[in-house]
GUVEX-823879 format. One line per field, with one value per residue (C-alpha): residue in three letters; chain; residue number from 0; z, y, x. Coordinates in steps of 0.1 Angstrom, whole numbers, plus 5000, padded with zeros to 4 digits. Layout:
BEGIN
code <- [ALA; ...];
unit <- [A; ...];
pos <- [NUM; ...];
up <- [Z; ...];
north <- [Y; ...];
east <- [X; ...];
//
This chain:
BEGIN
code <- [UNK; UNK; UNK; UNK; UNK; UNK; UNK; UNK; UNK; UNK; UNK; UNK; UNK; UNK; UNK; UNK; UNK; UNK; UNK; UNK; UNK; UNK; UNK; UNK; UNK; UNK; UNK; UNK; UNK; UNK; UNK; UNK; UNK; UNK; UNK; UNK; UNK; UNK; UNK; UNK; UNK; UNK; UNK; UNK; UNK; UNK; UNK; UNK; UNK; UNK; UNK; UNK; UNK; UNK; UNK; UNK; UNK; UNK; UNK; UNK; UNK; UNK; UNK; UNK; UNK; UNK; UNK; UNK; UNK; UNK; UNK; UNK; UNK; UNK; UNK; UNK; UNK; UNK; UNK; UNK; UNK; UNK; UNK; UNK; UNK; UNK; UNK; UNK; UNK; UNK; UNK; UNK; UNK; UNK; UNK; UNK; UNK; UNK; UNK; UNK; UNK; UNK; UNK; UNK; UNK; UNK; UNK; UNK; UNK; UNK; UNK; UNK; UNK; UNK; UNK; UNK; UNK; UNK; UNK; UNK; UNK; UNK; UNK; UNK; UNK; UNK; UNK; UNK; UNK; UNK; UNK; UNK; UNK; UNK; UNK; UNK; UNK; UNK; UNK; UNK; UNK; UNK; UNK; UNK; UNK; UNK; UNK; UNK; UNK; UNK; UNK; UNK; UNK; UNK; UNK; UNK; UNK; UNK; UNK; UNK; UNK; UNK; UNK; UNK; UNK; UNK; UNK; UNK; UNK; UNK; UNK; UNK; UNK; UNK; UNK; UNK; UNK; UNK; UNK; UNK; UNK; UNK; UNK; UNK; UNK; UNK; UNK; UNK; UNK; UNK; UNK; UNK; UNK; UNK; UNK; UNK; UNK; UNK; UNK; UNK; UNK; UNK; UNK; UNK; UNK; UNK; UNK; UNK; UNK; UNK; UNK; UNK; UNK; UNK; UNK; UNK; UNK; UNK; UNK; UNK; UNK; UNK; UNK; UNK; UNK; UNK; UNK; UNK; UNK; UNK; UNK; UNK; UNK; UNK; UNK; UNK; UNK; UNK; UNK; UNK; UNK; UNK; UNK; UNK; UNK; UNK; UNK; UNK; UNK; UNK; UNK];
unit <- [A; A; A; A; A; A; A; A; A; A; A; A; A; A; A; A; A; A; A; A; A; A; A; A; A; A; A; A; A; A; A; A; A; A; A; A; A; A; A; A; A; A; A; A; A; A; A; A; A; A; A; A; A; A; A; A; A; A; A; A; A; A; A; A; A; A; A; A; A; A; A; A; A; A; A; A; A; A; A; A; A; A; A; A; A; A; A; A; A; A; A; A; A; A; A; A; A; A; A; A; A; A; A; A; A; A; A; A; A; A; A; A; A; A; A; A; A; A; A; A; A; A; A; A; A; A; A; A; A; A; A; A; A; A; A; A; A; A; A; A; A; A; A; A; A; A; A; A; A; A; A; A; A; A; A; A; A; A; A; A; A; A; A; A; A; A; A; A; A; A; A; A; A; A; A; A; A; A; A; A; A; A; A; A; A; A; A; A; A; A; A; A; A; A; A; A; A; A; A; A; A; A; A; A; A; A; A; A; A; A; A; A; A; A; A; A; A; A; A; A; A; A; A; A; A; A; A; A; A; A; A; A; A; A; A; A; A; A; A; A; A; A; A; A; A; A; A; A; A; A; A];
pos <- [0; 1; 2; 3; 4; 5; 6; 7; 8; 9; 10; 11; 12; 13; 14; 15; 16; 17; 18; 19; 20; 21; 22; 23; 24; 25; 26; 27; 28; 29; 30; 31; 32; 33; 34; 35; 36; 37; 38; 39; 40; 41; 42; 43; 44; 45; 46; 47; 48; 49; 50; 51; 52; 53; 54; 55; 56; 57; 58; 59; 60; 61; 62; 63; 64; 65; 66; 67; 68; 69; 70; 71; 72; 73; 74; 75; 76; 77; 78; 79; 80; 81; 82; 83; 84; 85; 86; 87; 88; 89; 90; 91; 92; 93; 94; 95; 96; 97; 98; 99; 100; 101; 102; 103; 104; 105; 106; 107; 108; 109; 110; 111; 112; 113; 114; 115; 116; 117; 118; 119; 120; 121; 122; 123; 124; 125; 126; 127; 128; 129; 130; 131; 132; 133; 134; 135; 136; 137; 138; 139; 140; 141; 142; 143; 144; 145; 146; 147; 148; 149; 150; 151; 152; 153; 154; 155; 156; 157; 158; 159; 160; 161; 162; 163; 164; 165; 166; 167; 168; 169; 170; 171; 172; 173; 174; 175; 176; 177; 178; 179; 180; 181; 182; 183; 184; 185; 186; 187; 188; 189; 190; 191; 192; 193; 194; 195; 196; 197; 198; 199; 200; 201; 202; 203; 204; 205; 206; 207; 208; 209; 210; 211; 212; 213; 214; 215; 216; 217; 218; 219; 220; 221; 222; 223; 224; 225; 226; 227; 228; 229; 230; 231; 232; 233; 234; 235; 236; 237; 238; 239; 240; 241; 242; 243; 244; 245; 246; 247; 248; 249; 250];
up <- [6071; 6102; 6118; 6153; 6152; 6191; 6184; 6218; 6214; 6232; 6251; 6232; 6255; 6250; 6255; 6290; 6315; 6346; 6370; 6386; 6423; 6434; 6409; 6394; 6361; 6336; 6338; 6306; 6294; 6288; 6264; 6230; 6219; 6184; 6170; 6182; 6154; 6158; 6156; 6123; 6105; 6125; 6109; 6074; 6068; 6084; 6058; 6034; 6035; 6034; 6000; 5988; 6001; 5985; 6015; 6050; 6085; 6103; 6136; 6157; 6197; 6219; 6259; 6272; 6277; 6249; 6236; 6224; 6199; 6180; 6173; 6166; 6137; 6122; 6119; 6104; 6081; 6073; 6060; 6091; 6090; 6131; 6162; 6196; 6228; 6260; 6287; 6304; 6336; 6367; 6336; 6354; 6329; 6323; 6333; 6300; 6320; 6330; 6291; 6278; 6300; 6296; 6252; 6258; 6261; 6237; 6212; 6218; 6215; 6182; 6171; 6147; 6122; 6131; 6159; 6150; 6181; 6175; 6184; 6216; 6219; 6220; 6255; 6275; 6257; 6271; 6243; 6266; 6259; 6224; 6239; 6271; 6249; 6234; 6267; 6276; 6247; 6248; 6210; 6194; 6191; 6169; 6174; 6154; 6122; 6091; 6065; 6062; 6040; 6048; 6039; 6047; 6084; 6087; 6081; 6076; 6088; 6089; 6124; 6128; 6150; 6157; 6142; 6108; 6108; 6102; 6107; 6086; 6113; 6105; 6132; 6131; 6129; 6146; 6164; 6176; 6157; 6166; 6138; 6133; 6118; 6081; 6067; 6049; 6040; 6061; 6038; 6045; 6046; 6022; 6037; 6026; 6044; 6078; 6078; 6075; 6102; 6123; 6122; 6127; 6155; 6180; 6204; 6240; 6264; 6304; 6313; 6327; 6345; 6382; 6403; 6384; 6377; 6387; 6401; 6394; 6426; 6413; 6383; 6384; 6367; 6366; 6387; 6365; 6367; 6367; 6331; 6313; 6319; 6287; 6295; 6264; 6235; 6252; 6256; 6287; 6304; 6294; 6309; 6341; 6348; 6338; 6368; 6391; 6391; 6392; 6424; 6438; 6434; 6452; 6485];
north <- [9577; 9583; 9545; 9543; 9518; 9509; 9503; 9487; 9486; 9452; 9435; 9406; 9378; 9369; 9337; 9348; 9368; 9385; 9404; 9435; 9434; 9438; 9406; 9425; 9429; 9416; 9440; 9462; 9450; 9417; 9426; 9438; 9461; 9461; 9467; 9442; 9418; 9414; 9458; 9457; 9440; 9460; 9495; 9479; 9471; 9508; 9516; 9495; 9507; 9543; 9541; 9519; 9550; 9578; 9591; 9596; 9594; 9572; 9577; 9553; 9552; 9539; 9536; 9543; 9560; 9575; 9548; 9533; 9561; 9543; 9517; 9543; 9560; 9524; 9529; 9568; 9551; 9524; 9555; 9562; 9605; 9610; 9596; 9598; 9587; 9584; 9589; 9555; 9566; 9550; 9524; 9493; 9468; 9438; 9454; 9452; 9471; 9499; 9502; 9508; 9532; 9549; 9547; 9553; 9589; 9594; 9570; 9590; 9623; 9611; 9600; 9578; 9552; 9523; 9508; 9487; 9467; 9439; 9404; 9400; 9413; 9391; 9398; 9396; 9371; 9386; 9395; 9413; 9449; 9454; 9440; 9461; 9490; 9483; 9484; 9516; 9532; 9515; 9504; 9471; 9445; 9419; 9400; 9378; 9393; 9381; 9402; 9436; 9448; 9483; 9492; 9522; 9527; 9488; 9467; 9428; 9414; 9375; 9361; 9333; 9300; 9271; 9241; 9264; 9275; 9316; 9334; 9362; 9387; 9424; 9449; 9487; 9512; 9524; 9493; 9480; 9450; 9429; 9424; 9385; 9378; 9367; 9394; 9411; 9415; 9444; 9468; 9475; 9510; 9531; 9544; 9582; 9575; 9562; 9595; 9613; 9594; 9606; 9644; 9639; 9652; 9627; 9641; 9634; 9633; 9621; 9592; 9587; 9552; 9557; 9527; 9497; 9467; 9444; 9443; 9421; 9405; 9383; 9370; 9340; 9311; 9281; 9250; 9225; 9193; 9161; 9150; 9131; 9091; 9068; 9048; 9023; 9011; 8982; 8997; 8979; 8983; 9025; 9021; 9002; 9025; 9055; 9042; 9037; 9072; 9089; 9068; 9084; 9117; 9115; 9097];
east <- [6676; 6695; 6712; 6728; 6758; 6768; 6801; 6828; 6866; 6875; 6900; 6917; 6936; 6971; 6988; 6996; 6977; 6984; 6952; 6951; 6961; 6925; 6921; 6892; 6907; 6932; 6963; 6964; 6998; 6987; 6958; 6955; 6924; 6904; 6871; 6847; 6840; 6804; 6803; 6823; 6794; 6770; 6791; 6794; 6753; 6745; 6773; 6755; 6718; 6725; 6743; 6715; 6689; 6713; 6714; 6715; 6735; 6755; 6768; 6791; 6783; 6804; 6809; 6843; 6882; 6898; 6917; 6883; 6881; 6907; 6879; 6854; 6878; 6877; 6842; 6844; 6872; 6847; 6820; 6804; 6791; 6797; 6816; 6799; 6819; 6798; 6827; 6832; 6847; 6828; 6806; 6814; 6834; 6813; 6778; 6761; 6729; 6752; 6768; 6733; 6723; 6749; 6739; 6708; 6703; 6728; 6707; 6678; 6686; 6696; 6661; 6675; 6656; 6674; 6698; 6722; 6740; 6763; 6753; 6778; 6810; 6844; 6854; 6820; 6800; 6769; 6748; 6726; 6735; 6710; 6684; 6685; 6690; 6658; 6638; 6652; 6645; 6611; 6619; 6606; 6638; 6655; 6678; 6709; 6697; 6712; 6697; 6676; 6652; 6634; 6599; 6578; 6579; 6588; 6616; 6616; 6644; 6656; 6670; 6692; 6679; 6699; 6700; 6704; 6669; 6663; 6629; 6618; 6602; 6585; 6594; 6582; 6610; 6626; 6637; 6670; 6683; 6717; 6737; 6753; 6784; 6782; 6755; 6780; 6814; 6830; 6850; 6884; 6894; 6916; 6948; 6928; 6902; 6921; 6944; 6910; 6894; 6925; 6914; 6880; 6863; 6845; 6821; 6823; 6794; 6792; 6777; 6742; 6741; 6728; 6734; 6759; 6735; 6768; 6800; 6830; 6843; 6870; 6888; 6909; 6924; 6904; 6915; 6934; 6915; 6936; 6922; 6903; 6895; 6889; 6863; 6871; 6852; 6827; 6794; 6787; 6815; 6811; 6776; 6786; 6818; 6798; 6774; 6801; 6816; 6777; 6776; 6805; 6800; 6762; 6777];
//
């Protein structure tokens, strides 16, 4: 049983933020970099289902600089067998299209049984990354899975709806599945095990993304608005106030 984890080392916001000068980015000294949480659960049940088979292979992927190997040694501190780090220099940040390229022939020379991708990560929000993975590799996909039970070339997995329904789905392996928060309980790691994640090697390959699926033009703060107005407690007078103000924004 070999499992891909797509692992991404992400930015975390401070109270304040300066940009770039091109405004393109946030400036570096004004963020703070971790594990993304979504990945962490992603690791742990790869972690998970090769103890419970006895044995097997874990290997953390992950798209970018050097510093995001320290998220990666996490991972090997975690259990993980293997650290592969697909060079991110010229993967644009915030092209989700772009990042899986740039796994994908990493993921498939691997031939792995599974592919585990987080849900979304922290700083993007995009939750599009697994899923083009998928269609890259030409794998079957599910996604926000919440639990995983493998079979004999199959795996039935249970997906999280809103409204606190779930839907218990059978997929073919391999197939790519993004992992939710709340499946498991990731382990922390001994202080052994960290210092030996230290010396491990991590592989380093180029990246393969052709031309970037998207480009960021600008980042900036928000306009403050002037507030909100209490419209009071009278339902009418809601209602006819509530009428008043759609009437002044469509002249």
């Amino acid at each position: 049983m070999k499992i891909v984890v797509c692992v991404k080392q992400v930015a975390i916001l401070g109270d304040e933020v300066e940009f770039t000068p091109d405004e393109r980015d946030v400036d570096p000294d004004y963020l703070d970099f971790a594990l993304n949480e979504w990945d962490s659960y992603a690791t742990e049940e790869a972690i998970r289902i090769k103890e419970a088979a006895g044995d097997g292979e874990v290997v953390v992927v992950s798209v970018g600089d050097e510093d995001a190997e320290d998220a990666m040694r996490r991972c090997l501190a975690m259990g993980a067998d293997r650290g592969v780090r697909v060079e991110g220099e010229g993967v644009p940040a915030g092209d989700p299209i772009s990042t899986a390229r740039a796994l994908a022939s990493v993921v498939g020379r691997e031939q792995p049984d599974l592919v585990f991708c987080g849900v979304q990560s922290s700083d993007a929000v995009q939750g599009s990354t697994g899923v083009a993975l998928a269609e890259l590799l030409g794998l079957p996909r599910v996604a926000v899975v919440k639990k995983v039970e493998l079979g004999a070339g199959k795996a039935v997995v249970q997906r999280e709806l809103e409204g606190g329904l779930a839907d218990v789905t059978e997929v073919d392996t391999p197939a790519v599945l993004t992992i939710q928060s709340g499946i498991n309980e990731p382990r922390y790691a001994t202080l052994r095990a960290i210092k030996q994640a230290e010396q491990q090697e991590i592989e380093v390959v180029p990246a393969e993304i052709g031309e970037p699926a998207a480009r960021v033009r600008r980042m900036f703060h928000p306009p403050r608005g002037e507030g909100a107005e209490m419209l009071g407690k009278d339902a009418t007078e809601v209602a006819r106030r509530i009428k008043e103000l759609v009437e002044e924004r469509l002249r």
